[in-house]
PLY file of the C-alpha trace (Angstrom):
ply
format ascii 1.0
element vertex 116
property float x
property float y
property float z
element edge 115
property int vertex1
property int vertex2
end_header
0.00 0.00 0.00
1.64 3.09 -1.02
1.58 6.55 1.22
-1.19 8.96 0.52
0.14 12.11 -1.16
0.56 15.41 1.18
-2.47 17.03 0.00
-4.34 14.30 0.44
-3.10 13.76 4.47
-4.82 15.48 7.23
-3.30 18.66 8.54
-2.25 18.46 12.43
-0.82 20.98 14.59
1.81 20.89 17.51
1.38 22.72 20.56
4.44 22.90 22.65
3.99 22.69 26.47
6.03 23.13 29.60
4.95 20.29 32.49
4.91 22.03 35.56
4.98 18.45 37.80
7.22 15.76 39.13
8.75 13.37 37.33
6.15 12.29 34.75
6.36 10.43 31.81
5.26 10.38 27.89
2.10 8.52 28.40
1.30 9.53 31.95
1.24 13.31 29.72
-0.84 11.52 27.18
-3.06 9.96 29.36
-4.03 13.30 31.22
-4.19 14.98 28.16
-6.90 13.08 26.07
-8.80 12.50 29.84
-9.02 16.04 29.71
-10.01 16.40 25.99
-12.81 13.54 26.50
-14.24 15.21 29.54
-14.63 18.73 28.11
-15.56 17.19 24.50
-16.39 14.20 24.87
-16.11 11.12 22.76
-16.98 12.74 18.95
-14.91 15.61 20.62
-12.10 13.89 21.01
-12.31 12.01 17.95
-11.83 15.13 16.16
-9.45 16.80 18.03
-7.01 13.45 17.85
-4.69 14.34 20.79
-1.32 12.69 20.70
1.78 13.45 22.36
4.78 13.32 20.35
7.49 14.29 22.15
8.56 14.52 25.86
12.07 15.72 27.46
12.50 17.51 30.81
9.86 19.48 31.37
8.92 20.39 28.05
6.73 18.15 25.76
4.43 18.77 22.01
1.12 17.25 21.73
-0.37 16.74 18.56
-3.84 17.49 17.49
-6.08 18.10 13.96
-5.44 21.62 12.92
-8.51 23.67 13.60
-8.76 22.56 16.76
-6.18 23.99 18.20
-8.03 26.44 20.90
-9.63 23.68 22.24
-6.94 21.34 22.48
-5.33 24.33 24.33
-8.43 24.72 26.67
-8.41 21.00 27.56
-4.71 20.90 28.48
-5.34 23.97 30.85
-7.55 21.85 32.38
-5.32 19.55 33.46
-5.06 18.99 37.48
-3.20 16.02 37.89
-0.87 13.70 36.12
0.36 10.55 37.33
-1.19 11.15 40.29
0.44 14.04 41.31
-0.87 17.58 40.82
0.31 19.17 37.97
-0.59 22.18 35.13
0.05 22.21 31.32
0.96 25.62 30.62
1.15 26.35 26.91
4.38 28.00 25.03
3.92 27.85 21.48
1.60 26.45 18.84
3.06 25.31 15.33
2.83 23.67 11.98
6.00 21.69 12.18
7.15 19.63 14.95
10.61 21.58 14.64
8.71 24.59 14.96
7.70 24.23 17.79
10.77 22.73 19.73
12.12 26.46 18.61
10.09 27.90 21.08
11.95 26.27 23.34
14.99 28.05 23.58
13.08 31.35 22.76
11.31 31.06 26.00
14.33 30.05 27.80
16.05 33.50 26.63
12.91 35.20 27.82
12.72 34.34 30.89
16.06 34.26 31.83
16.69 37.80 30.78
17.40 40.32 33.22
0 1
1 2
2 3
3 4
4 5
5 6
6 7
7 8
8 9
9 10
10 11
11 12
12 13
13 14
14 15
15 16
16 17
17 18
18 19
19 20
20 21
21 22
22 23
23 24
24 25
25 26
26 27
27 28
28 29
29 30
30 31
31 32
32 33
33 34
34 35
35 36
36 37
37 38
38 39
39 40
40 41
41 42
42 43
43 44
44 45
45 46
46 47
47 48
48 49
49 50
50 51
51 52
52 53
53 54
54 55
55 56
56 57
57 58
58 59
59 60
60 61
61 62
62 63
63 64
64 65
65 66
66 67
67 68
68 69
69 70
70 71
71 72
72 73
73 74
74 75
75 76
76 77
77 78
78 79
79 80
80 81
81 82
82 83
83 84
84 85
85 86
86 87
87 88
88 89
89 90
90 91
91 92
92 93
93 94
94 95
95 96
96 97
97 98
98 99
99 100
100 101
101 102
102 103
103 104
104 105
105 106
106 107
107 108
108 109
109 110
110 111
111 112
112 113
113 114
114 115
């Protein structure tokens, strides 16, 4: 079965976030990411909004979702109380096309804060 040409693919977005928790990992962000998503949207909700999470290191991680439905993947990650058990918040840095994209914001957010 051959790939299906870009145009014909469906569009996603990455939204880089910075974990504010303990030691959590991939899937424990994953799991309190589409629990999130499913209780604000519920199950058609969350079937468009196709949350994944992509990448995780330190405290930073991108989840993945359709594009268009962005804001309210951003909503439902705000929502987030606790992950892995332990209390933590999803604050959200940067939202981009590419996953590269959005790993830039990264280090721009690291010069912004740390400027004096």
């Amino acid at each position: 079965m051959r790939p299906l040409p870009p145009t014909l693919r469906e569009n996603r977005r990455y939204i880089l976030i910075k974990v504010e928790a303990g030691e959590i990992t991939q899937k424990e962000i994953y799991r309190a990411a589409a629990d999130s998503v499913r209780d604000l949207f519920g199950d058609v909700g969350a079937s468009r909004i196709h949350p994944a999470v992509v990448w995780s290191e330190g405290e930073y991680a991108i989840v993945r979702c359709s594009r268009g439905h962005e804001l309210e993947m951003t909503a439902a990650l705000a929502c987030v109380t606790k992950a892995g058990g332990s209390p933590a918040v999803f604050r959200t840095v940067k939202t981009s096309g590419t996953v590269l994209g959005a790993k830039k914001g990264i280090s721009v957010e690291k010069r912004y804060l740390h400027e004096d």
